[in-house]
C-alpha positions in Angstrom: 41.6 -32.8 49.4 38.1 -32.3 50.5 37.7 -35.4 53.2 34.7 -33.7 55.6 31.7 -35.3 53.6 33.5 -38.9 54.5 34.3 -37.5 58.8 30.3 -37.3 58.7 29.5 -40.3 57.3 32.2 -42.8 59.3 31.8 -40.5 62.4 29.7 -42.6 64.6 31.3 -44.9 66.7 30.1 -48.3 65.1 30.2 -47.3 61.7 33.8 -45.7 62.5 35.2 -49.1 64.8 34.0 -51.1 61.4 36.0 -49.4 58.9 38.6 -49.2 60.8 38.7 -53.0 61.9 38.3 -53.3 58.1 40.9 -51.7 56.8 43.6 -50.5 59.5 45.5 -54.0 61.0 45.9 -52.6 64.4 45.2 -54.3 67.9 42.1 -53.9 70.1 43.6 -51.3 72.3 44.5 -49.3 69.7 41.3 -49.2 67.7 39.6 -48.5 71.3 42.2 -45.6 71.5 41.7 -43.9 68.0 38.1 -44.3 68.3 37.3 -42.5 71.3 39.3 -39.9 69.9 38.1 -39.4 66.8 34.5 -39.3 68.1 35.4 -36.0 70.2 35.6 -34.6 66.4 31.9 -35.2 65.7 31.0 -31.9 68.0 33.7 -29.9 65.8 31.9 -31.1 62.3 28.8 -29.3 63.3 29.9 -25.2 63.1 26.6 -23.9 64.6 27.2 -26.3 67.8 30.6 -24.6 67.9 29.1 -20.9 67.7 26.9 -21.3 70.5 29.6 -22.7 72.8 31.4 -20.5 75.4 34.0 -18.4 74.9 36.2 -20.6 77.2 34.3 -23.8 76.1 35.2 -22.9 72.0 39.1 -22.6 73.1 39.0 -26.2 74.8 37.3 -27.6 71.9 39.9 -25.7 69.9 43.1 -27.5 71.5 41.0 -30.6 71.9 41.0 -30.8 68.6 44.6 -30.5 67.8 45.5 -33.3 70.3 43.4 -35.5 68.4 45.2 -34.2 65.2 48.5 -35.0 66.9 47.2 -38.4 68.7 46.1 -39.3 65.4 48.9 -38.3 63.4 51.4 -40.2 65.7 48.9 -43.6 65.1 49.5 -43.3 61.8 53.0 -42.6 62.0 53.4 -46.0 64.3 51.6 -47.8 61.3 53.0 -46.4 58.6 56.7 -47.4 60.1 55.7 -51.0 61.2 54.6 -51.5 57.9 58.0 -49.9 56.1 59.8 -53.1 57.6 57.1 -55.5 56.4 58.7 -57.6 53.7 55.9 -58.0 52.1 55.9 -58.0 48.1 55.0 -54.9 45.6 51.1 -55.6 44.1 50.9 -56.6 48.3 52.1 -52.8 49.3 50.3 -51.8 46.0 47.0 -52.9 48.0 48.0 -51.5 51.5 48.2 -48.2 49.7 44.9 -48.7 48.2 43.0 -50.1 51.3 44.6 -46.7 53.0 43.3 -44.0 51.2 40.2 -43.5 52.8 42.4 -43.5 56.1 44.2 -40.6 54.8 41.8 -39.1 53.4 39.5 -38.8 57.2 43.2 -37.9 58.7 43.4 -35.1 56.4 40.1 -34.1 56.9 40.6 -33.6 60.6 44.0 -31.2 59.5 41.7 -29.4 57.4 39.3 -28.6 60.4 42.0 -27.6 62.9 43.5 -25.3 60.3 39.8 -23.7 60.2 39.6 -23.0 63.7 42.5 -21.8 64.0 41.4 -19.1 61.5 38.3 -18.6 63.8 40.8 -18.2 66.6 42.6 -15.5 64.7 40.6 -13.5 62.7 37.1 -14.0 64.5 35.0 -15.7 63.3 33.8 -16.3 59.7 29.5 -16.3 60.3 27.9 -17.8 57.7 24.6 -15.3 57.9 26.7 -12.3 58.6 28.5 -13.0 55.0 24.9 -13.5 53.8 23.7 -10.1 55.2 27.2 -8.4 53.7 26.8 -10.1 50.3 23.3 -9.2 49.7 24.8 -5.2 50.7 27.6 -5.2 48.2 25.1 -7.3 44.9 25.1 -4.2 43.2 29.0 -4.4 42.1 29.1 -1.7 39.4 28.3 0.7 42.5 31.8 -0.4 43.8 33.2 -0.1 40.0 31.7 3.2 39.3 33.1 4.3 42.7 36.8 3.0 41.2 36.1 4.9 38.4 35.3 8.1 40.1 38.9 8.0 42.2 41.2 9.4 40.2 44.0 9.1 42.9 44.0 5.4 43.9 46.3 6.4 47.2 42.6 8.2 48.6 40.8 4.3 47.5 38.7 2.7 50.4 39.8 0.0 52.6 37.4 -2.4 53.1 36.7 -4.3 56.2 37.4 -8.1 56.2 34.3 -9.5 55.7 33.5 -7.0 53.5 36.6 -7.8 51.3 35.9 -11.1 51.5 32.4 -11.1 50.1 34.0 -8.8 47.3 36.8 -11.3 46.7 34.1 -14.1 46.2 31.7 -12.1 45.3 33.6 -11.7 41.8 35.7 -15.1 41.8 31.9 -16.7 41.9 29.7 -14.1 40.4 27.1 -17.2 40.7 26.9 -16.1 44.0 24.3 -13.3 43.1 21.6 -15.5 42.3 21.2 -17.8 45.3 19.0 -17.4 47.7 20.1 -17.2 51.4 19.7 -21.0 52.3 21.7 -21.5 49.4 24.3 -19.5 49.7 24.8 -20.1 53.3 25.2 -23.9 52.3 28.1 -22.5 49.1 29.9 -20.6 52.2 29.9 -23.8 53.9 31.4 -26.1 51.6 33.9 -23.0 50.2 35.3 -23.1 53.8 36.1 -26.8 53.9 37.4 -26.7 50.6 39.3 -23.5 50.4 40.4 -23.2 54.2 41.5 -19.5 55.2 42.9 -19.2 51.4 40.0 -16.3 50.7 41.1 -13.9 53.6 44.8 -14.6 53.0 44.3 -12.9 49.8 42.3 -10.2 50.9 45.0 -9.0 53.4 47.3 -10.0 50.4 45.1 -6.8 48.5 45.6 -5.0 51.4 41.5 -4.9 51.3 41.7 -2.7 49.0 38.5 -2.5 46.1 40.5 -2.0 42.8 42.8 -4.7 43.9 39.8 -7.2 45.4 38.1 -6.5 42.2 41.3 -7.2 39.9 42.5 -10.6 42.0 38.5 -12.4 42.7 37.8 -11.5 38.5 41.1 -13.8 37.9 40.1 -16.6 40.0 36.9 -16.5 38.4 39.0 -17.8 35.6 40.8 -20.8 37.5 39.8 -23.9 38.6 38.4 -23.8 42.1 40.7 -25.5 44.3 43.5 -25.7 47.2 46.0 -25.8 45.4 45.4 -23.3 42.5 44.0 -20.5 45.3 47.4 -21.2 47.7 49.2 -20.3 44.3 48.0 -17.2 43.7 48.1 -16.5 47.3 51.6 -17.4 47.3 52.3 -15.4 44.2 50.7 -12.2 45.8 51.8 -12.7 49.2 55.6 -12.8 47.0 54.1 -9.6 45.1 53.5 -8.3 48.4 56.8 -8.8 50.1 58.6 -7.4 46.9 60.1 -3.6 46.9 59.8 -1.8 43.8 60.9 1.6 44.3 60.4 3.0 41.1 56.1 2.8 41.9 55.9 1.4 46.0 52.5 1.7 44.7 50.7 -2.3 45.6 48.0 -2.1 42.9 50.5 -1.3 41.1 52.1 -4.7 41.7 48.7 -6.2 41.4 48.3 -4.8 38.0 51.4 -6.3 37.2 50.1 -10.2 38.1 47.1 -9.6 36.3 48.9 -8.1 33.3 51.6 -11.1 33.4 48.5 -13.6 33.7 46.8 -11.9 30.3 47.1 -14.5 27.2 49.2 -13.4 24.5 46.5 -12.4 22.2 45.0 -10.2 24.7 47.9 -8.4 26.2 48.1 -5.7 22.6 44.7 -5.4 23.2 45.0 -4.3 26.7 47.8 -2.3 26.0 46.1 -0.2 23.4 44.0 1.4 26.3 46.8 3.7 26.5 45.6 5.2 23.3 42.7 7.0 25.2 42.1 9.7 27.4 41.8 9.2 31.3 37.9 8.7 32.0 37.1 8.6 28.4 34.2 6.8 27.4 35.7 4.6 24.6 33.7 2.9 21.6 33.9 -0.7 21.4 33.2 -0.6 17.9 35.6 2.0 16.7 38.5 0.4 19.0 37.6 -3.3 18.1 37.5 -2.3 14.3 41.1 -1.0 14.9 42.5 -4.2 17.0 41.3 -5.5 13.3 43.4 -3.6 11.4 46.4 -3.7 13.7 45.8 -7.3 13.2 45.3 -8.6 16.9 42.4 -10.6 15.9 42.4 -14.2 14.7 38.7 -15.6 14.8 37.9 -19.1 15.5 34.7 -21.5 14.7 33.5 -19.7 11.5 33.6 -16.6 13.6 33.7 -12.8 11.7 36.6 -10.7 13.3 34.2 -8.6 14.9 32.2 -11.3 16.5 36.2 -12.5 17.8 36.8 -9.0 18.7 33.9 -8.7 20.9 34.8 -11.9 22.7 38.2 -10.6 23.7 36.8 -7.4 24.8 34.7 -9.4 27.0 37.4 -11.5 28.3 39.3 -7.8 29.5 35.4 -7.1 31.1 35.8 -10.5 33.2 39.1 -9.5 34.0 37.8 -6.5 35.4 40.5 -4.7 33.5 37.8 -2.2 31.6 34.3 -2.1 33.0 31.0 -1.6 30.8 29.3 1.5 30.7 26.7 1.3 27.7 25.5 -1.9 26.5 23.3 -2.8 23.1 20.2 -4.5 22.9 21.9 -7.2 21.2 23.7 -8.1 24.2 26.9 -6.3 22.9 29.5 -3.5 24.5 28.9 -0.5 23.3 31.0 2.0 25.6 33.4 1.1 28.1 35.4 2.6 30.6 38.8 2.3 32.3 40.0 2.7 36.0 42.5 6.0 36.2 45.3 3.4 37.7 45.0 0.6 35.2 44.5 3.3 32.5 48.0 4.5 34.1 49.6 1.2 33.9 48.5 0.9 30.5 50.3 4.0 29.8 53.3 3.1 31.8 53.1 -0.9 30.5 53.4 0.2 26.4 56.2 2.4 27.1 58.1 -0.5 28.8 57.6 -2.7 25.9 57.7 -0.5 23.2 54.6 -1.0 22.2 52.9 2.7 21.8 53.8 6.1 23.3 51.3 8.6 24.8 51.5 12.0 24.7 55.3 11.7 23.9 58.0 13.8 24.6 58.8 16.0 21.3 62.4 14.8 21.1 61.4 11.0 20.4 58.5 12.1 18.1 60.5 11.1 15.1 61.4 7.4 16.2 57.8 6.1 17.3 55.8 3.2 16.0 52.8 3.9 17.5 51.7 7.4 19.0 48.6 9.0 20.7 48.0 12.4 21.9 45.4 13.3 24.7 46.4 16.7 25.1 48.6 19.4 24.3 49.0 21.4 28.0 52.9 20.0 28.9 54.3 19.4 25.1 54.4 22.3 22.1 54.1 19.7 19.5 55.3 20.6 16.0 55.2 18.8 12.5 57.4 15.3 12.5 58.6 13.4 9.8 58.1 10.2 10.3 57.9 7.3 8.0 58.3 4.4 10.2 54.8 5.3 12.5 52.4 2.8 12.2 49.6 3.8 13.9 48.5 7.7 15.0 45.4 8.3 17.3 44.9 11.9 18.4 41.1 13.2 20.8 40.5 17.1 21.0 43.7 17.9 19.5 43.7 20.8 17.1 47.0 20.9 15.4 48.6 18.8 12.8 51.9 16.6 13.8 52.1 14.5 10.8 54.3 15.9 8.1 54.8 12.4 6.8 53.7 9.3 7.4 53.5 7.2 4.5 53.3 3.8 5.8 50.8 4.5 8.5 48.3 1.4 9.0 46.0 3.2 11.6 44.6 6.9 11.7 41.7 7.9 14.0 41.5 11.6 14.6 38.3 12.3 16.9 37.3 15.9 17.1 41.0 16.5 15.7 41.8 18.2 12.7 44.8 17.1 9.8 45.3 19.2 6.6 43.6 16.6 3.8 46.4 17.1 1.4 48.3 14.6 4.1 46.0 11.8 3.5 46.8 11.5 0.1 50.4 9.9 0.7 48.6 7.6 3.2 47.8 4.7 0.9 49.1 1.5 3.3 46.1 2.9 5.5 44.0 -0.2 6.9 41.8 2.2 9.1 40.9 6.0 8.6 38.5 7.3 11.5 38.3 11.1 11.0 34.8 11.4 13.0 34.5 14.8 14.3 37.7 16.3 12.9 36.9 19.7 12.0 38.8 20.7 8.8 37.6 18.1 6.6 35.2 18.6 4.3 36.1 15.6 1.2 38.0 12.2 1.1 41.1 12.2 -1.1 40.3 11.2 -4.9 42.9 8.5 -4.8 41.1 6.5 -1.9 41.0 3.7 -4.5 44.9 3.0 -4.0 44.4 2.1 -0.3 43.8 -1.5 -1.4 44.2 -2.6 2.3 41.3 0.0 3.8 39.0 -2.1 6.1 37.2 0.9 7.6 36.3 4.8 6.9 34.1 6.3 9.3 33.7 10.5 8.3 30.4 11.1 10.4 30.7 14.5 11.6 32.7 15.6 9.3 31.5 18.0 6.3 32.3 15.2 3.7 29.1 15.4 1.5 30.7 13.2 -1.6 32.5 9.8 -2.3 35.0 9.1 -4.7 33.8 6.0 -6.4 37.2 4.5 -6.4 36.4 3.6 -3.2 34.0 0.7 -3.8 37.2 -1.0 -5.9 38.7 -1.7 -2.4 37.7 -5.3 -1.9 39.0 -5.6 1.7 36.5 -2.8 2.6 34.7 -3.8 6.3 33.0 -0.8 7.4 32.0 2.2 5.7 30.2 5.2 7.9 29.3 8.4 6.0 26.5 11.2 6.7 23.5 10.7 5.0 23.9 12.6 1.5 21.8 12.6 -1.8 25.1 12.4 -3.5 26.5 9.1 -1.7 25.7 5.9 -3.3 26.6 2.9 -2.3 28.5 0.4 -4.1 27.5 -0.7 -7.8 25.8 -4.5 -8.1 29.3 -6.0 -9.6 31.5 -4.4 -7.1 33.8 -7.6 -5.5 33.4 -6.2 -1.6 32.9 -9.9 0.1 33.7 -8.9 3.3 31.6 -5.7 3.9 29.8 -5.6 7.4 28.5 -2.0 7.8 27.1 0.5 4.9 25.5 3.6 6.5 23.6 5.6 5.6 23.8 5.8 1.7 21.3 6.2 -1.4 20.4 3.1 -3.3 22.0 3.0 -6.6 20.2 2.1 -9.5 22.2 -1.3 -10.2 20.5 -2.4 -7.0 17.2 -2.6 -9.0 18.9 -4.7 -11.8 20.6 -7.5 -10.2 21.1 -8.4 -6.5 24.7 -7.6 -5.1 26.2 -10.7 -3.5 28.6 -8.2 -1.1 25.2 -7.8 1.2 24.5 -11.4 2.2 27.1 -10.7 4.2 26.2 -7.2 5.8 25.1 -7.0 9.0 24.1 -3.2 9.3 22.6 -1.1 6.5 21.3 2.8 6.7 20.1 3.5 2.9 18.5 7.4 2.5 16.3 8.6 -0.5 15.6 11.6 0.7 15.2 14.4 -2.0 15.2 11.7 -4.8 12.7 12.2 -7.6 11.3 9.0 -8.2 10.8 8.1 -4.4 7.3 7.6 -5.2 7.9 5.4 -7.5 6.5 1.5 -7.1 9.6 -0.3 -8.9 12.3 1.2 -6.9 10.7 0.8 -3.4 9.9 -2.8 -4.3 13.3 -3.8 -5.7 14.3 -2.3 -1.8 11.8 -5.0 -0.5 13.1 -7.6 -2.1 16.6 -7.0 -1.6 15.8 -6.4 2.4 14.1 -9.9 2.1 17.3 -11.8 0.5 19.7 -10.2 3.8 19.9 -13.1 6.2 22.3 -11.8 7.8 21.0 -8.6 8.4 21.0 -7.3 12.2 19.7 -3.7 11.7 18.5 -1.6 9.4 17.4 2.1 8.7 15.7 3.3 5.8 15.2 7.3 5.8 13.0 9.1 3.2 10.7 11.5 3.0 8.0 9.3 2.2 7.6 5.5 3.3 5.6 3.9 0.8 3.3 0.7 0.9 5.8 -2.4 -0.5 7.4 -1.7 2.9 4.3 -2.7 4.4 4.5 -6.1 2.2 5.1 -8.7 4.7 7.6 -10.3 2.1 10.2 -7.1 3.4 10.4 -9.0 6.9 9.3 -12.6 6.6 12.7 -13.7 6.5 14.8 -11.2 8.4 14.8 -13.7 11.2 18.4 -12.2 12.5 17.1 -8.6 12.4 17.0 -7.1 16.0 17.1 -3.4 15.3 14.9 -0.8 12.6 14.6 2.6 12.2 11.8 4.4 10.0 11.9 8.0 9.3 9.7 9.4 6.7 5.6 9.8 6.4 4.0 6.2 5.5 1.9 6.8 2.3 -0.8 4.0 3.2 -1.0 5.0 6.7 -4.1 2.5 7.7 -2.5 -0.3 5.9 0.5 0.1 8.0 -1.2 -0.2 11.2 -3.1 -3.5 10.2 -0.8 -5.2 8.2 2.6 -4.4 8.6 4.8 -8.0 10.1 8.3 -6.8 11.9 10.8 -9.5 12.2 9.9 -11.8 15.1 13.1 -10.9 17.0 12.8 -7.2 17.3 14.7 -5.3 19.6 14.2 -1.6 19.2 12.4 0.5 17.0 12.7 4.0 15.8 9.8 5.2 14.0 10.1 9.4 13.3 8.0 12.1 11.3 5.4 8.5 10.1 1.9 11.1 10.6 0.2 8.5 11.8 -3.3 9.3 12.5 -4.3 6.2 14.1 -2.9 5.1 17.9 0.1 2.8 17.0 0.5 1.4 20.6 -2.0 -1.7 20.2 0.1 -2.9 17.0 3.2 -1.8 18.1 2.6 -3.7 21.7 2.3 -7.5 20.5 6.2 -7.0 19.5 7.0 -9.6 22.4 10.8 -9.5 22.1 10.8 -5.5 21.8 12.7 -3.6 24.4 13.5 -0.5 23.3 10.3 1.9 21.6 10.9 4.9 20.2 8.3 7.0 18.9 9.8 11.1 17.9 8.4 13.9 15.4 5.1 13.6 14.7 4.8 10.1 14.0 1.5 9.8 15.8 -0.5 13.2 15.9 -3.5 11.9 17.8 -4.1 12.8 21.5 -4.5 9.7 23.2 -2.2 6.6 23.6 -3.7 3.2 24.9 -1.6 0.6 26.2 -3.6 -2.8 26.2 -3.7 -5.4 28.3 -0.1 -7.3 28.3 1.0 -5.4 25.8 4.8 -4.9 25.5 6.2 -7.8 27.7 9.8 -7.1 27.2 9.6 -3.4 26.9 12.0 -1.6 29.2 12.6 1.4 27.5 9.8 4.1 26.3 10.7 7.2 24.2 8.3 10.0 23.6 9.6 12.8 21.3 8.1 15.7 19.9 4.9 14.4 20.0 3.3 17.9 20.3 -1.1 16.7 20.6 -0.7 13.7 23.0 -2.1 14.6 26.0 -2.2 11.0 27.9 -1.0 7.9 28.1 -3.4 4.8 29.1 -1.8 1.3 30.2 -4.1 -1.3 30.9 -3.7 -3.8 33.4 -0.5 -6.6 33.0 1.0 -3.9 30.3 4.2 -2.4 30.4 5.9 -5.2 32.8 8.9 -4.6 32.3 9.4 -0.8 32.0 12.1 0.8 33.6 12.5 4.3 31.7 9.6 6.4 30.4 11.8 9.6 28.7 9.4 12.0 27.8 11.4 14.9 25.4 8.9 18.0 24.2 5.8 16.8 24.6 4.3 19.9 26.1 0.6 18.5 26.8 1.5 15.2 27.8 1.0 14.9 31.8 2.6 13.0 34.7 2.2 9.6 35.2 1.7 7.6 37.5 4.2 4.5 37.9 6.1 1.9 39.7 8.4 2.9 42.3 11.2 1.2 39.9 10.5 3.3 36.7 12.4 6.5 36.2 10.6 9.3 34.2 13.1 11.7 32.4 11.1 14.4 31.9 13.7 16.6 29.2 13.1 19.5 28.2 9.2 19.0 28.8 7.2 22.3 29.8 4.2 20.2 30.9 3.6 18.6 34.1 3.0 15.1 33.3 0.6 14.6 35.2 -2.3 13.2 33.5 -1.3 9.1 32.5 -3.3 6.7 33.4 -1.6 3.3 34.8 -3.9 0.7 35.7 -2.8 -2.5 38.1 0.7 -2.0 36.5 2.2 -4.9 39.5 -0.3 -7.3 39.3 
């Protein structure tokens, strides 16, 4: 109970002898006593009176204090016990109780502020502007995560010092923190210490001070409520954690993974756990592993949510946790690559096998019994072909050999840079996911793919599949569908039933599309259509049924249209009016009606990044391209401008803070007015050989790859102002 905003208010003598006439029924020589006592507090209330005291003067200040805790506290005893014998009725005691409170509440208040100092007393003191100046040193937290990341061996992990474990600790239970200035936070320090007590650097020396564990502990309080009593519970927990002796691990993060793991909601504990499936400092792909909590069927989506958009949420919720840490993020705000400490990657491991839930890199013996297997490596285990019907789900990265004899129930397959023989997927037919990305050995999908009725996802990019059955646009359950761009993929017919379909890419328009309008893309969120090599590319009707049908996708979020020629309908405003959700385009192929392009062409008022390759533009498409206020990510590659000269005008590109030049072989310089370009933060310049240096802000980095050139020659004008 927070009773120091009351001590400042009542602390004046009159003020204080009033109340307490008021509302405490005591004699005149008491309430002379217990107000010259309490008035020696008013010195303590103000902290920087107490810093600038004495070393000798701050200790009699210090036990002054606690005899006017103990004076007081025997007052109220006297009270309290004259009043027991009081016969006085119930709703009469109700009242005493009531007219008390405030009492209390100042008594308390004055327990509260000896228990401070006596932190002061014992751990030095807690400075205000010192946590400031430590604070503002550790903002930057991923520098602290990415060093996690890098220490494989979490016995070698940095100890902190205590007001540097502190600020961690808070730093993360308030991330809030960050964006106050130093007046500000000074005055949240002040109030956390009257509120919270010593409670923060009991916990730190609960975490031993250690980073991974600071991290772990301040990202769950950042999910309770912020009081006493809730901290002194986790602090009692962990001190209990602390105390305990596990000999099978004597490891204490390991312990402190434990809490966190115990404190995980039920939904998200298989989700955690299926971190196991990856390799140690692998860079794993939210998309590909949230697709598979799908299919494992971890996800239950709330509000009119799609699983995916549930999916991400929980990923987020492991992010707060500080369980896996981002690496790569979209434009759209969502994870794209994320990372996971070597010792929580470890418990992950360790944690499955406890509970049965999946086995890594398993022992050969036990092969045949498993549920759920993944295989990192082959360097300890000689792994031959199993039979095993009962497996569920089989993930297997850089693994060359095939395990899987049988395995005709199997629900999940993803095989990354792995190989299988294809004749085993064709007993597969329960499968819900099939990622073969990568895997080396196959070159077609089996011709009964239709009988996987419950397939949400196929993802063969990288593979040397050039073909699709077309069974497999009977599977109605179908989510995600990710195949290389081929002349002879189509996508599915007009009347094909797929309701739930999110992702088509990259495929070649059918010609039902240009018939009747399929229903299964309102729905889609990401489309990559090709038309490269077709005949009739050039023709009007089939480019415009494309426009219409682009204009009908509410629900769109990116799209990418390759070909070898762009004609005009795309240039038709009526392709973008309504694409209002659309944050992300790609172009590749040469724009027939190149001028009409630059004039007229109306890109959906929410871009994020565009991709515009091989377009042979012959006019500069930077003064267009710049009044894009919501773009933040430009690429321009191949050709698609051969001109010499780029000119940036004045407060063009507000949000831009990514700039990609590719392969744009005549451009010799780059002109930014004044006000332009705000925002940059990465000019990546890639085989531009006549293109010279520019000259920017201290806080733009140039990636200069694979450029022979010097760069030297960019004009940028008043950039800062």
């Amino acid at each position: 109970m927070d009773a120091l905003p009351f001590i400042r208010e009542m602390i004046s003598e009159p003020t204080l002898r009033d109340f307490l006439s008021n509302n405490v029924p005591v004699d005149e020589k008491s309430l002379d006593l217990i107000v010259v006592e309490l008035v020696k507090v008013q010195m303590f209330m103000t902290r920087a009176n107490f810093r600038v005291q004495p070393e000798d003067q701050k200790q009699a200040l210090i036990e002054g204090l606690r005899l006017t805790a103990r004076k007081v506290g025997n007052f109220m005893r006297e009270i309290v016990g004259s009043y027991s014998k009081n016969k006085s009725s119930g709703s009469e005691r109700h009242d005493l109780v009531k007219d008390w409170k405030e009492t209390l509440d100042f008594i308390i208040g004055i327990v509260v502020s000896c228990n401070f100092l006596k932190h002061i007393e014992e751990e030095g003191e807690w400075d205000d502007r010192d946590m400031v100046a430590v604070v503002n040193s550790l903002n930057d937290i991923n520098k602290i995560e990415n060093l996690q990341l890098d220490t494989a061996d979490n016995s070698n992990c940095i100890t902190l010092d205590a007001k540097k474990s502190r600020a961690l600790l808070l730093m993360k239970a308030f991330p809030k923190i960050r964006e106050l200035n130093e007046s500000e936070m000074l005055q949240f320090f002040l109030e956390l210490s009257k509120e919270l007590d010593n409670l923060p650097q009991l916990i730190c020396n609960a975490c031993e001070q250690q980073p991974l564990a600071l991290l772990l502990i301040g990202s769950l309080l950042s999910l309770k409520q912020r009081s006493y009593d809730t901290w002194k519970r986790i602090k009692d927990d962990l001190y209990k954690v602390k105390d305990s002796d596990n000999s099978a691990t004597n490891n204490h993060t390991w312990h402190i993974l434990t809490y966190c793991y115990d404190d995980l909601p039920h939904f998200l504990k298989p989700c955690f756990l299926y971190l196991a499936c990856y390799p140690i400092n692998y860079e794993i792909p939210a998309r590909s592993l949230i697709e598979i909590w799908i299919s494992e069927g971890f996800i239950t989506p709330v509000n009119g949510e799609t699983r995916e958009e549930t999916g991400n949420k929980y990923l987020e919720q492991l992010v707060q946790r500080s369980l896996v840490w981002v690496s790569k993020t979209s434009l759209l705000g969502t994870i794209r690559y994320f990372k996971v400490h070597p010792s929580v990657h470890e418990f992950s491991i360790q944690q499955s096998l406890k509970d049965g839930f999946l086995v890594a890199n398993p022992d050969r013996k036990k092969m045949d019994s498993l549920f759920r297997m993944a295989i990192h490596h082959d360097d300890k285990n000689q792994y031959t072909e199993v039979e095993n019907n009962h497996m569920h789900s089989f993930l297997a990265f850089n693994f060359d050999r095939n395990v899987i004899g049988s395995a005709v129930f199997l629900r999940v397959l993803e095989l990354r840079n792995s190989s299988i023989p294809e004749t085993v997927l064709l007993s597969m037919t329960y499968l819900r996911y099939l990622g073969l990305r990568g895997s080396k050995n196959i070159s077609q999908v089996p011709e009964n793919i239709g009988d996987m009725k419950n397939l949400e996802t196929l993802d063969v990019r990288d593979t040397s599949v050039k073909t699709l059955p077309g069974s497999i646009w009977n599977i109605s359950k179908l989510r995600h569908v990710y195949v290389n761009p081929s002349p002879h993929i189509k996508g599915p017919p007009s009347e094909a039933h797929i309701p739930d379909l999110q992702t088509l890419k990259t495929v070649v328009v059918p010609e039902s599309w240009k018939e009747k309008f399929p229903q299964f893309l309102i729905n889609l969120r990401k489309l990559a259509i090709s038309n490269r090599d077709n005949p009739d590319e050039k023709s009007n009707p089939y480019w415009n049924s494309i426009s219409i049908l682009l204009s009908r996708m509410v629900n769109l979020l990116s799209i990418t249209i390759i070909a070898d020629i762009l004609p005009s309908e795309f240039v038709d405003t009526r392709a973008f009016q309504n694409l209002k959700t659309v944050k992300s385009i790609k172009f590749e192929g040469e724009w027939i009606c190149r001028k009409l392009f630059i004039d007229n062409i109306a890109f959906p008022p929410n871009l994020a990044k565009l991709i515009l390759t091989k377009s042979g533009l012959k006019e500069d498409p930077i003064p267009r391209l710049a009044k894009l206020e919501a773009l933040k990510y430009l690429s321009l590659q191949d050709g698609v401008y051969s001109g010499e000269k780029m000119v940036c005008p004045e407060n063009g590109f507000p949000q831009l803070e990514f700039l990609e030049l590719k392969k744009l072989v005549n451009l010799k310089s780059l002109e930014v007015k004044p006000m332009a370009l705000s925002q940059l933060a990465t000019l990546r310049v890639v085989l531009c050989p006549n293109l010279k240096k520019p000259h920017l802000r201290v806080h733009v980095t140039i990636e200069g790859i694979d450029n022979p050139g010097n760069l030297e020659n960019v004009s940028i004008e008043n950039i800062d102002n």
